[in-house]
MIDOSE-1310 file (N, C-alpha, C; in nm, 2 decimals, decimal comma, always signed):
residues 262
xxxx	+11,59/+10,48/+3,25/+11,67/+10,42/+3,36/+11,58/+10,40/+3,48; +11,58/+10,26/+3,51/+11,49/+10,22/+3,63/+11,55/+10,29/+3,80; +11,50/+10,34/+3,86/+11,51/+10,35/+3,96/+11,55/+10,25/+4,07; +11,65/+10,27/+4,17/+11,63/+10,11/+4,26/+11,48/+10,12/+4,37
xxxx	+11,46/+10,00/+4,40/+11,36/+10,03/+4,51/+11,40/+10,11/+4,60; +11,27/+10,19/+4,65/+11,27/+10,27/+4,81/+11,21/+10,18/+4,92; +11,31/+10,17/+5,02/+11,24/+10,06/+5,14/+11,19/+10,18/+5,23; +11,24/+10,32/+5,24/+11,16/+10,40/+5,34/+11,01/+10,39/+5,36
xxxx	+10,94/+10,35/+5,24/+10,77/+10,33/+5,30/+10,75/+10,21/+5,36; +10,85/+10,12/+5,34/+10,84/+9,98/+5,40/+10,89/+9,99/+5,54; +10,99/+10,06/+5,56/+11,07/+10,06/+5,68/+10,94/+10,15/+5,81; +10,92/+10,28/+5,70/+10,78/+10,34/+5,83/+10,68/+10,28/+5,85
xxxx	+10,61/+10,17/+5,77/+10,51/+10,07/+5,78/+10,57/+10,01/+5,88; +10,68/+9,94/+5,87/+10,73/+9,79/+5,98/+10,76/+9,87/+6,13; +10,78/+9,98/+6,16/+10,81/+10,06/+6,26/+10,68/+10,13/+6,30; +10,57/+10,14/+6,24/+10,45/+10,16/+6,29/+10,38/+10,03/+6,33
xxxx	+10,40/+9,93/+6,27/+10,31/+9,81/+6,28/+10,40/+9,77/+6,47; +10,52/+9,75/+6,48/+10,56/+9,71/+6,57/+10,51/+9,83/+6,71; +10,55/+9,97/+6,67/+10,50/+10,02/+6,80/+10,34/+9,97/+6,83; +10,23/+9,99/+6,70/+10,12/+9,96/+6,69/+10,16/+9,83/+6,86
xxxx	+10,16/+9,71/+6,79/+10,18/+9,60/+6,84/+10,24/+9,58/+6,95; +10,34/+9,68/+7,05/+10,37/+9,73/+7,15/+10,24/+9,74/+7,26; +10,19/+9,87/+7,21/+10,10/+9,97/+7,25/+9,98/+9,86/+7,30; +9,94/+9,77/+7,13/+9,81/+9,68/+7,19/+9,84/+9,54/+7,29
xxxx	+9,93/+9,52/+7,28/+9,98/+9,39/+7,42/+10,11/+9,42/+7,47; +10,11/+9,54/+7,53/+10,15/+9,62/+7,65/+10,13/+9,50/+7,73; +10,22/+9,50/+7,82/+10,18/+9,34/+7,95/+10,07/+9,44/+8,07; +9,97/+9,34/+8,14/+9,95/+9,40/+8,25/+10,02/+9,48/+8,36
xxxx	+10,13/+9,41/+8,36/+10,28/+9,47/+8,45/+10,31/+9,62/+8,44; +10,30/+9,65/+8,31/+10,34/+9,80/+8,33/+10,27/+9,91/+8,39; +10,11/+9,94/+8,37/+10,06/+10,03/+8,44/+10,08/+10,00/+8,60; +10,04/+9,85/+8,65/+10,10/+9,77/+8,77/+10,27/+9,86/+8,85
xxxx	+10,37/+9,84/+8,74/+10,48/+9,94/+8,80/+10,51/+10,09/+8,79; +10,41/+10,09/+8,68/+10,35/+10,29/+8,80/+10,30/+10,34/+8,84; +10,21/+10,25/+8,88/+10,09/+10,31/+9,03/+10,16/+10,27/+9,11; +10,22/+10,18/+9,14/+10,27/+10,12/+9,25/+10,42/+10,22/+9,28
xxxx	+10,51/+10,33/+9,17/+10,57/+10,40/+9,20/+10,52/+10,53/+9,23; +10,39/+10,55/+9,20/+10,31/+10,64/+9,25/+10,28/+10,65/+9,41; +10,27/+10,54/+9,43/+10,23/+10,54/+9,60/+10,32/+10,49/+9,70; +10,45/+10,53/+9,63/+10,58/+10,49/+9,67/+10,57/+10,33/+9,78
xxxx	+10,50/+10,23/+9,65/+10,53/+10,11/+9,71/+10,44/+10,09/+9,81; +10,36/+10,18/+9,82/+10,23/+10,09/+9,89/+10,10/+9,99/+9,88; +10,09/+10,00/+9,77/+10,04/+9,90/+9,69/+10,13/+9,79/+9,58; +10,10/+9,70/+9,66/+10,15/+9,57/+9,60/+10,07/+9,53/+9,50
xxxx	+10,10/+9,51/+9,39/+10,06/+9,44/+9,25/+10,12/+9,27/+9,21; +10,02/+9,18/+9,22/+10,11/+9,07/+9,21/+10,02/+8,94/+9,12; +10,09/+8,93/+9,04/+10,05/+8,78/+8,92/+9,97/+8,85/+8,85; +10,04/+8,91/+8,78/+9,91/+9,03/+8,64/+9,88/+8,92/+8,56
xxxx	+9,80/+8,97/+8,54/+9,75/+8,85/+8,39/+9,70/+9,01/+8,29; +9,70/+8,95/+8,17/+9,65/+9,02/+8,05/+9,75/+9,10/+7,97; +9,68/+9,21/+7,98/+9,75/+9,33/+7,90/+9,69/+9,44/+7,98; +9,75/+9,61/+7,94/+9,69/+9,69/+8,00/+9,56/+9,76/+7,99
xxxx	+9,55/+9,68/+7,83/+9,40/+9,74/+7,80/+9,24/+9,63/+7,89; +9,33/+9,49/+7,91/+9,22/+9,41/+7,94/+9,31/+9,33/+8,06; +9,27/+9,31/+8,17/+9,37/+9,26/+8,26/+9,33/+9,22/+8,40; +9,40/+9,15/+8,47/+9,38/+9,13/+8,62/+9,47/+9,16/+8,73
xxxx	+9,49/+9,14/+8,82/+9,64/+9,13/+8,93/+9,54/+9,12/+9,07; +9,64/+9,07/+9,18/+9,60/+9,06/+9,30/+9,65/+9,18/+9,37; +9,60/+9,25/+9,42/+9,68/+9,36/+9,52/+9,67/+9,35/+9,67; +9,79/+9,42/+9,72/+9,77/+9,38/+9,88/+9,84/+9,56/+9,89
xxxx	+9,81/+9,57/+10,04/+9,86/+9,69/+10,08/+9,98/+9,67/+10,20; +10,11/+9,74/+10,11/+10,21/+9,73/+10,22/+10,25/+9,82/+10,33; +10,25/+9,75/+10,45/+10,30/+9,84/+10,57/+10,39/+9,97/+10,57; +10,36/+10,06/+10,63/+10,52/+10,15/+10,61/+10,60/+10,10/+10,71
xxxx	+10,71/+10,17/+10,57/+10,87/+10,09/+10,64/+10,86/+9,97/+10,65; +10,79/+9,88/+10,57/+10,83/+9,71/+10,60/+10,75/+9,65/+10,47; +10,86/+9,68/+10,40/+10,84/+9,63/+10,23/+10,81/+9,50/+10,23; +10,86/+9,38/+10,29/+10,80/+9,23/+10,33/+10,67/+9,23/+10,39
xxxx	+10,65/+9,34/+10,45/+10,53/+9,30/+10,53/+10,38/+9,37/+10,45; +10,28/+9,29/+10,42/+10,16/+9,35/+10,37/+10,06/+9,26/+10,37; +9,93/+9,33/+10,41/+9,80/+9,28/+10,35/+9,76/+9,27/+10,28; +9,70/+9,13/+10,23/+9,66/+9,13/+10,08/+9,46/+9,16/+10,05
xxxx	+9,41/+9,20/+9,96/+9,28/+9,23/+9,97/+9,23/+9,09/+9,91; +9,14/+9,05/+9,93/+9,07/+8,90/+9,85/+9,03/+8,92/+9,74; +9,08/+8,83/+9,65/+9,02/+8,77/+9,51/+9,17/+8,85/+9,39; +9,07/+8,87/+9,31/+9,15/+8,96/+9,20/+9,05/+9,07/+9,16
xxxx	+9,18/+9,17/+9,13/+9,10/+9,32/+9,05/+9,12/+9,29/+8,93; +9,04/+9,31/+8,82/+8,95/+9,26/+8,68/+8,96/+9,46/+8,62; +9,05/+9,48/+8,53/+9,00/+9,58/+8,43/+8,97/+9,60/+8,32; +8,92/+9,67/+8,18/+8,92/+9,66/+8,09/+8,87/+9,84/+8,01
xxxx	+8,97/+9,88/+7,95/+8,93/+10,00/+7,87/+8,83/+9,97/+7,75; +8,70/+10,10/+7,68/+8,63/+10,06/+7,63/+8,61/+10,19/+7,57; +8,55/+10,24/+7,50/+8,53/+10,37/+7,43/+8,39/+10,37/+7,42; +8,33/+10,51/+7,48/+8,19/+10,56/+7,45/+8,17/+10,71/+7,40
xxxx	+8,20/+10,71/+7,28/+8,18/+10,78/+7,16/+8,38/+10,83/+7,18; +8,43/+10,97/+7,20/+8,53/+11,01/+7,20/+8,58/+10,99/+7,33; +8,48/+10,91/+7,43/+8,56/+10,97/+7,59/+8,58/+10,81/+7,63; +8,71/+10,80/+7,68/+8,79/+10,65/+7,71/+8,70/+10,61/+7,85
xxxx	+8,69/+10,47/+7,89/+8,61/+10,49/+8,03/+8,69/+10,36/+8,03; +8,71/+10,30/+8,19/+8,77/+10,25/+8,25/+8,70/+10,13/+8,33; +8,66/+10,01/+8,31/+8,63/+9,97/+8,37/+8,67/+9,86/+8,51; +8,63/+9,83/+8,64/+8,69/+9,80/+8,74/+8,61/+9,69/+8,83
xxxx	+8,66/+9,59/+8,83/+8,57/+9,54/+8,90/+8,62/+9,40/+8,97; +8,60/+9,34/+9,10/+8,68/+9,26/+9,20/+8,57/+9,14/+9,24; +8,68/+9,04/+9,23/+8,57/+8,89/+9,20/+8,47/+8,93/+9,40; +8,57/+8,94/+9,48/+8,50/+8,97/+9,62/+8,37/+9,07/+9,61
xxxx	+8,44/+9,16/+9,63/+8,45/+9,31/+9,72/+8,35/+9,41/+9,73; +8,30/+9,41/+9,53/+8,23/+9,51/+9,47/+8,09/+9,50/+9,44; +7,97/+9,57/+9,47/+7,84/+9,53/+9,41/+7,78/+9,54/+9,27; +7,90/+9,62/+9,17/+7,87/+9,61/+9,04/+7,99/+9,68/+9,04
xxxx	+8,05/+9,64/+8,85/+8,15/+9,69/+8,81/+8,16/+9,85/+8,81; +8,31/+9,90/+8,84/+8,34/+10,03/+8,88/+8,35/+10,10/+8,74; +8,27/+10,20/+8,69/+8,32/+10,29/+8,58/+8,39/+10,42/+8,56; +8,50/+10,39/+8,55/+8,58/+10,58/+8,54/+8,58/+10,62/+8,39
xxxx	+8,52/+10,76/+8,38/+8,50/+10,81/+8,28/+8,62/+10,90/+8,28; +8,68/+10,96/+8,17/+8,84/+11,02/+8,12/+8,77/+11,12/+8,00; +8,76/+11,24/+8,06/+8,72/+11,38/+7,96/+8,85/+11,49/+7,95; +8,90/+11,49/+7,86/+9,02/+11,57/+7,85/+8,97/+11,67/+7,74
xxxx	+8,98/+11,76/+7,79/+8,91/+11,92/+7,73/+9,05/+12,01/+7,70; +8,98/+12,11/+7,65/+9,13/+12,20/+7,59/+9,13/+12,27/+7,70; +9,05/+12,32/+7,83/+9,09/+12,42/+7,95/+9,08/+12,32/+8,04; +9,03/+12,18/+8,06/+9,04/+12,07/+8,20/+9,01/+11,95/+8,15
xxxx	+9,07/+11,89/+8,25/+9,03/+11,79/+8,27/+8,95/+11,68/+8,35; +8,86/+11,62/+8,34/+8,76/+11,53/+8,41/+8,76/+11,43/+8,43; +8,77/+11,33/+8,54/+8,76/+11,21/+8,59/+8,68/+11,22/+8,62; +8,59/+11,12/+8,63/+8,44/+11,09/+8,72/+8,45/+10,93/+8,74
xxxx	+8,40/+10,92/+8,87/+8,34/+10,75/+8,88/+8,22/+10,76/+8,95; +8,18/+10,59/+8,84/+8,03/+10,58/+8,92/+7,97/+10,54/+9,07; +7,90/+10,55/+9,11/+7,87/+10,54/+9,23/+7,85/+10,35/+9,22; +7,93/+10,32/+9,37/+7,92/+10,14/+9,36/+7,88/+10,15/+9,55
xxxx	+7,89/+10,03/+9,59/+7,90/+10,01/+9,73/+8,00/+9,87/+9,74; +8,10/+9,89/+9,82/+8,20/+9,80/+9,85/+8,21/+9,70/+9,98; +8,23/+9,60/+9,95/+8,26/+9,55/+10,09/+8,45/+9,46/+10,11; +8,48/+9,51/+10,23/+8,59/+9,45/+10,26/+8,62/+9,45/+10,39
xxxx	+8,72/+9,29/+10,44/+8,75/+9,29/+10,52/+8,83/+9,33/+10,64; +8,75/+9,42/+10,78/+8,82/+9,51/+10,83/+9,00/+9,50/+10,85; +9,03/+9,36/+10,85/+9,16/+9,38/+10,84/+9,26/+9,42/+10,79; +9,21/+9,44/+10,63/+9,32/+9,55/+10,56/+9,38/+9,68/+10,63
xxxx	+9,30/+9,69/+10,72/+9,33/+9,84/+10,73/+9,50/+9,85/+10,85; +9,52/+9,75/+10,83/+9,66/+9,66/+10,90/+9,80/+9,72/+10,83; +9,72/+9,74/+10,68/+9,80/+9,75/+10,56/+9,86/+9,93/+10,54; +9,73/+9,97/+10,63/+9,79/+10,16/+10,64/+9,89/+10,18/+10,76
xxxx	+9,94/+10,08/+10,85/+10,03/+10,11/+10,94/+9,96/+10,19/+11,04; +10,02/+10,24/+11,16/+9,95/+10,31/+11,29/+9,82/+10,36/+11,22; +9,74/+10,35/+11,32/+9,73/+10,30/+11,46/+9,64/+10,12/+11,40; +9,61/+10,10/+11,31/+9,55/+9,99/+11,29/+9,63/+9,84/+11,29
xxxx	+9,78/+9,90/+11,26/+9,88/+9,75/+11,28/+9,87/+9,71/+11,46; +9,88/+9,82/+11,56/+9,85/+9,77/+11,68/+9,69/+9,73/+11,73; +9,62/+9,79/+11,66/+9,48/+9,76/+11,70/+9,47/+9,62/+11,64; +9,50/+9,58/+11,52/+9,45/+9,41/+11,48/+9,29/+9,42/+11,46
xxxx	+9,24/+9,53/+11,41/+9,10/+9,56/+11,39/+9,05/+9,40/+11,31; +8,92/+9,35/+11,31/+8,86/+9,29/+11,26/+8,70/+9,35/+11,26; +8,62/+9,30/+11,16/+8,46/+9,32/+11,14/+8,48/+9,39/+11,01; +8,39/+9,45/+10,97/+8,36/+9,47/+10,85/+8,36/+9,58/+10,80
xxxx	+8,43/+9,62/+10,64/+8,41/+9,76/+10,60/+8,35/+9,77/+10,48; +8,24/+9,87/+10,48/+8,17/+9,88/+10,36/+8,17/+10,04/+10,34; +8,17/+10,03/+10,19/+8,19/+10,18/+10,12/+8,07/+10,19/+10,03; +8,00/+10,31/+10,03/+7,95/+10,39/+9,95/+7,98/+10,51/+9,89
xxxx	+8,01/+10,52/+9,74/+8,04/+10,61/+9,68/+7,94/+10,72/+9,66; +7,93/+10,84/+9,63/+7,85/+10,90/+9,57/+7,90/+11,01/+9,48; +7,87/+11,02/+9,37/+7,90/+11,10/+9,24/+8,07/+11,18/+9,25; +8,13/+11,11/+9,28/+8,28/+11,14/+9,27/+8,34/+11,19/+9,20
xxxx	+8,40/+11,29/+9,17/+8,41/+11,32/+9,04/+8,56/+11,47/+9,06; +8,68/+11,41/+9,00/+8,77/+11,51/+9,00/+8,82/+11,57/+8,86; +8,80/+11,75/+8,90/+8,83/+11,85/+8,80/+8,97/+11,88/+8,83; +9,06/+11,91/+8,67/+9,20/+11,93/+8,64/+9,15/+12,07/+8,56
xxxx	+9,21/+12,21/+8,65/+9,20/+12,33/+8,54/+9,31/+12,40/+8,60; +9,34/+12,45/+8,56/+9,45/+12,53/+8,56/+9,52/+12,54/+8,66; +9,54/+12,40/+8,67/+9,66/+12,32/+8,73/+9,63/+12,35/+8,87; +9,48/+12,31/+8,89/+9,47/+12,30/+9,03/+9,35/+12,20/+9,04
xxxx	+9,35/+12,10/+9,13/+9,28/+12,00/+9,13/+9,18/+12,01/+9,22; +9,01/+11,99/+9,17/+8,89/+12,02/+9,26/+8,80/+11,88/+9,25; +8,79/+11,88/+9,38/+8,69/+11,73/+9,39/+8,58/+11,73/+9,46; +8,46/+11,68/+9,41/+8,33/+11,70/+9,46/+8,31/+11,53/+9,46
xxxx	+8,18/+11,52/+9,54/+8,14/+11,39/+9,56/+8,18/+11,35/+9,68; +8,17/+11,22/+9,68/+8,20/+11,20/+9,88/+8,18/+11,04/+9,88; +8,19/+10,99/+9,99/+8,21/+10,84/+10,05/+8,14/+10,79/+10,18; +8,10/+10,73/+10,14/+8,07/+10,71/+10,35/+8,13/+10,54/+10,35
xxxx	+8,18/+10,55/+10,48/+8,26/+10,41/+10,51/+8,21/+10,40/+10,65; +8,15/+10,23/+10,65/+8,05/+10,20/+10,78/+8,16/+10,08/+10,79; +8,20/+10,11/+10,94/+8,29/+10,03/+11,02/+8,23/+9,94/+11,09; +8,13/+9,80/+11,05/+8,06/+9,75/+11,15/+8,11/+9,62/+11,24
xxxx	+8,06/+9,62/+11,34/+8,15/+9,51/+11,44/+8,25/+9,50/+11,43; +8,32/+9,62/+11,49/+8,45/+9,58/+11,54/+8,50/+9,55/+11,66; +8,59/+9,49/+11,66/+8,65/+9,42/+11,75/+8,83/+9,40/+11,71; +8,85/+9,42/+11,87/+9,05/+9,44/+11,84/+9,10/+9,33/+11,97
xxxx	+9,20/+9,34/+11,93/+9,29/+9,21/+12,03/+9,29/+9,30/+12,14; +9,30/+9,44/+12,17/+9,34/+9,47/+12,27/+9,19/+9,48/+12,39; +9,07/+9,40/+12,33/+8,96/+9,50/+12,42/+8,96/+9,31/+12,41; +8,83/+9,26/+12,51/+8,78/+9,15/+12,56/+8,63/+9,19/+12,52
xxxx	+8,59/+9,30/+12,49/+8,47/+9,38/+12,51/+8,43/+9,32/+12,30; +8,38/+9,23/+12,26/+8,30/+9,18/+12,14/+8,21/+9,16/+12,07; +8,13/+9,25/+11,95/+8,20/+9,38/+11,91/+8,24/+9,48/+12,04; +8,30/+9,61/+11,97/+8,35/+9,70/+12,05/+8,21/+9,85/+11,99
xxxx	+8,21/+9,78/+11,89/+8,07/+9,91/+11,83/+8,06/+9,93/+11,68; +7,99/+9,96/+11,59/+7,97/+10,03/+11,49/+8,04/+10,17/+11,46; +8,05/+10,23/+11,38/+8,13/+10,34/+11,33/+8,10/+10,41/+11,17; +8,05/+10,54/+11,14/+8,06/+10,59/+11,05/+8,16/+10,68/+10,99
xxxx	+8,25/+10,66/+10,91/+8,35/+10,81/+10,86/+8,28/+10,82/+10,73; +8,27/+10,97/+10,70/+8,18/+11,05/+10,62/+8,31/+11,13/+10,52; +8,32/+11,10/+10,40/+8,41/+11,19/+10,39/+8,35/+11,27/+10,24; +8,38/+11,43/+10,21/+8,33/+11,52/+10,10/+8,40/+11,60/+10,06
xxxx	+8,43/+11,59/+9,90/+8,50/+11,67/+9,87/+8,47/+11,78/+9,81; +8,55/+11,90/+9,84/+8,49/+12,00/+9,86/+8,61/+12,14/+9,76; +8,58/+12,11/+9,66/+8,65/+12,19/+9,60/+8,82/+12,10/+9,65; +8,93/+12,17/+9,68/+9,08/+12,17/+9,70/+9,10/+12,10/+9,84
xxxx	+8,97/+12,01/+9,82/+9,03/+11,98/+9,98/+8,90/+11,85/+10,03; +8,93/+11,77/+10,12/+8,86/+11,66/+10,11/+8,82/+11,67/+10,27; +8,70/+11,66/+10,38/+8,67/+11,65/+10,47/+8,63/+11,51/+10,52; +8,61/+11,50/+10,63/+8,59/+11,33/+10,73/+8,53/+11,41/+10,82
xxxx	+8,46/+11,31/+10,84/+8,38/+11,34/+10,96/+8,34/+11,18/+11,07; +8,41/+11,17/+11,17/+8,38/+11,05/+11,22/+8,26/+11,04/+11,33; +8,16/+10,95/+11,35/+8,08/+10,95/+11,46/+8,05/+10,79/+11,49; +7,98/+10,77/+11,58/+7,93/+10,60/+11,66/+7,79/+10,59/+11,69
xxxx	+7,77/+10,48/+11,59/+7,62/+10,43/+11,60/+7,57/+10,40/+11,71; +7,71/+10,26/+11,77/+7,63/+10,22/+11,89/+7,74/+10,13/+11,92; +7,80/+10,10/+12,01/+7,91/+10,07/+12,09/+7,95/+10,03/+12,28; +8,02/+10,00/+12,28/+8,11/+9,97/+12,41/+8,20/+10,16/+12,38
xxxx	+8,28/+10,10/+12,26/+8,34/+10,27/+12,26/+8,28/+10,37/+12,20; +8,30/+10,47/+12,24/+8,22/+10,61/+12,17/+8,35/+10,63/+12,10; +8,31/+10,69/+11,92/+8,44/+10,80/+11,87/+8,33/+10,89/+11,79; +8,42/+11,02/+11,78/+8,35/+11,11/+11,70/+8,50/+11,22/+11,70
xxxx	+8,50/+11,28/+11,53/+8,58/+11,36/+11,56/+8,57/+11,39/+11,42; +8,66/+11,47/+11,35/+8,67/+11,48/+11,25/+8,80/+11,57/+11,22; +8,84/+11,59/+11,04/+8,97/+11,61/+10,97/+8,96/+11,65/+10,83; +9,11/+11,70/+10,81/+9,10/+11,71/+10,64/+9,18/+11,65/+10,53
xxxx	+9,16/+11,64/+10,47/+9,30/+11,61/+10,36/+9,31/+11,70/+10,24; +9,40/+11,83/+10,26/+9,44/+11,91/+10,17/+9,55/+11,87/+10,08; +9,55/+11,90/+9,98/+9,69/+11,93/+9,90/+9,77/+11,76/+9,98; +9,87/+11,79/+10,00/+9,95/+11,67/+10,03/+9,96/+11,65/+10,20
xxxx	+9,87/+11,72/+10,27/+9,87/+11,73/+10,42/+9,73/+11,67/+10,51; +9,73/+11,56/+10,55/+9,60/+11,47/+10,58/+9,64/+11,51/+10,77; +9,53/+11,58/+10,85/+9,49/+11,63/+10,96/+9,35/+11,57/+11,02; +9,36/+11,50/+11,12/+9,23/+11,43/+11,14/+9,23/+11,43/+11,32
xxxx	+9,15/+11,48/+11,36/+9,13/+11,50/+11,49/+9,02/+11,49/+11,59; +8,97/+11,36/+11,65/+8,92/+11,28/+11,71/+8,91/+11,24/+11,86; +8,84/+11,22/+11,98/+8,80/+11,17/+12,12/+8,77/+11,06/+12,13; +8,79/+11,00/+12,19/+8,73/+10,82/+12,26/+8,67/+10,87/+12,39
xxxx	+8,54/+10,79/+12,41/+8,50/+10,76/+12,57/+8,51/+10,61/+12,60; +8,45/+10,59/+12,70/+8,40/+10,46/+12,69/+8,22/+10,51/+12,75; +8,16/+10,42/+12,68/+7,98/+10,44/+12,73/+8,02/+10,36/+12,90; +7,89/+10,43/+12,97/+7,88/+10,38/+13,07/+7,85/+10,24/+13,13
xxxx	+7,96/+10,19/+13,22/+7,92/+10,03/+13,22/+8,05/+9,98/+13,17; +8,11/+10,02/+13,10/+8,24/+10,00/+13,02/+8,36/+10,02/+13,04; +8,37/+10,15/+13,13/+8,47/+10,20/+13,18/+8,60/+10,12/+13,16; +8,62/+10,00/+13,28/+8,72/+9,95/+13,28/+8,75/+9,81/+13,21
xxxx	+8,65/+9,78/+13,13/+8,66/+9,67/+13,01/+8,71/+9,74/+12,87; +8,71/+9,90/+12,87/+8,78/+9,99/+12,80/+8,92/+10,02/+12,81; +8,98/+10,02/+12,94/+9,06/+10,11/+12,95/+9,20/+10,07/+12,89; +9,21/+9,94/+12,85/+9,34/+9,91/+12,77/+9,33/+9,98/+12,63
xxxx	+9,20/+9,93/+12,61/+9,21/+10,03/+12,45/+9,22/+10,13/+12,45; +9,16/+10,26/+12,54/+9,16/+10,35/+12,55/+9,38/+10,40/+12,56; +9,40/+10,37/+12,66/+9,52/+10,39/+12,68/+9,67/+10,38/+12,58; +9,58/+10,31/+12,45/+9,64/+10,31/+12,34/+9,63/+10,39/+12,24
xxxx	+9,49/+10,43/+12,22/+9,40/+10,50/+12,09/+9,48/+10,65/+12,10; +9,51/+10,71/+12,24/+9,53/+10,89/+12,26/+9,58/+10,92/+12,40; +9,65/+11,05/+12,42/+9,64/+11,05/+12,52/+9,54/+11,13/+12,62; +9,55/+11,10/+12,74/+9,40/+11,09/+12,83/+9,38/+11,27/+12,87
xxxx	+9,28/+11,29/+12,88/+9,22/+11,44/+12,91/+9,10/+11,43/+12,97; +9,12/+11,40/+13,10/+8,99/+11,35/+13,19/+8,94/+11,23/+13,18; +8,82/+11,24/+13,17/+8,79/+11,06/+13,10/+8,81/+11,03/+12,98; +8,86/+11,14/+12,86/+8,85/+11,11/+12,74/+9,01/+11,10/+12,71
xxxx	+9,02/+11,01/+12,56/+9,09/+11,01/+12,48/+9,15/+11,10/+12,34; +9,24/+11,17/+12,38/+9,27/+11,29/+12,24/+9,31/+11,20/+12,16; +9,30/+11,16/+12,01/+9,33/+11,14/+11,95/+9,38/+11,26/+11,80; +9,54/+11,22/+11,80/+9,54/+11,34/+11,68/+9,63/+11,28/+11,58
xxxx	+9,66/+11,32/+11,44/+9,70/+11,28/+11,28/+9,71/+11,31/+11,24; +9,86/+11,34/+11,21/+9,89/+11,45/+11,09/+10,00/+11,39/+11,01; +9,97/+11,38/+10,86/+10,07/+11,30/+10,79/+10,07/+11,42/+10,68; +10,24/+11,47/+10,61/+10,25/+11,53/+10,53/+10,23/+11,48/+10,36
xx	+10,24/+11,35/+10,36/+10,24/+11,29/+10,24/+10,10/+11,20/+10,29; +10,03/+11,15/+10,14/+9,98/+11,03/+10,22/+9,92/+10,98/+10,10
């Protein structure tokens, strides 16, 4: 007596092939709508093209409190996943911005886990920074920002997160609506991570304004605390900006920053 056919090996084939086929043209859109719920809507993601494994999108950075309102960065961000032996790596890279494509390597161990990226140098235009809200939406900053990475790299162990490596970000010729004074100066922030906690360090190459100061960003609590002068000669082609940046303590400007999320 013949048996009737079994469709269950057919049915778990057609139900693998389909997730299969899910999984490999995933739209670009979805990793897109949870980073972007990650940073509760501060980054704008917009016209993805691809998929999630190979893909593009434009991003801009939006204001707080003003979901309409945001700066967008130039060109398009370019990614694509690749495999080098067991360990996934990530590749990143922006038609503008970048001096060679960005590599994130993904080491998932049985006691941690490892992120690393490669060291790049970036350039962008100072006015994004419009896009982080106070104090840069009133300054209207313009000139130029360029980054240098160096060996970056974040450890996942027992559920505590440690980051080594560091940044330096050169703020060159700047210039704001509120000063007449063009550039206003050069600018270094230094920043190192340092085990559980990330340092800044701000100082001035050469300027109309003097800043130097420095801060930290722990855990979910970013503290950054900084002076303005004006160099000599300057004084009163300063003092609108000044009058904005902090409040005054002799000739100088306190500048102070404390955000619990960030």
């Amino acid at each position: 007596m013949k048996r009737p056919p079994s469709w269950s090996g057919s049915i778990v084939a057609l139900l693998v092939g389909i997730a299969l086929s899910v999984v490999i043209w995933l739209p670009a859109s979805a990793p897109t709508v949870m980073v972007a719920k990650i940073t509760e809507g501060r980054l704008d993601f917009r016209h993805e093209r691809g998929t999630v494994w190979a893909g593009s999108t434009e991003l801009a950075l939006v204001k707080p409190n003003k979901s309409d309102d945001s700066v967008s960065i130039p060109g398009r961000i370019h990614w694509r996943w690749r495999w080098q032996g067991w360990i996934p790596e990530l590749v990143v890279n922006s038609d503008c911005c970048f001096s060679q494509p960005v590599t994130f390597k993904l080491f998932l161990g049985s006691e941690q886990w490892q992120l690393s990226m490669s060291d790049v140098k970036m350039n962008f235009p100072l006015a994004i920074l419009e896009g982080l809200g106070a104090p840069f939406n009133t300054l209207k900053p313009h000139g130029d920002l360029q980054i240098k990475t160096r060996k970056i790299k974040m450890t996942l162990a027992d559920r505590m997160m440690k980051i080594s490596g560091g940044a330096e970000f050169e703020i060159g010729s700047l210039s704001s609506v509120l000063s007449q004074v063009k550039p206003i100066g050069t600018y270094t922030v230094t920043a190192k991570g340092q085990g559980d906690r990330i340092s800044f360090t701000l100082s001035t190459r050469s300027g109309a304004l003097q800043l130097r100061g420095s801060g930290e960003l722990r855990q979910k609590t970013f503290r950054f605390n900084a002076e303005a002068t004006s160099s000599p000669g300057y004084e009163l082609a300063m003092s609108n900006l000044l009058n904005v940046l902090g409040r005054r303590s002799g000739n100088r400007r306190i500048i102070s920053m404390e955000r619990e999320k960030c």
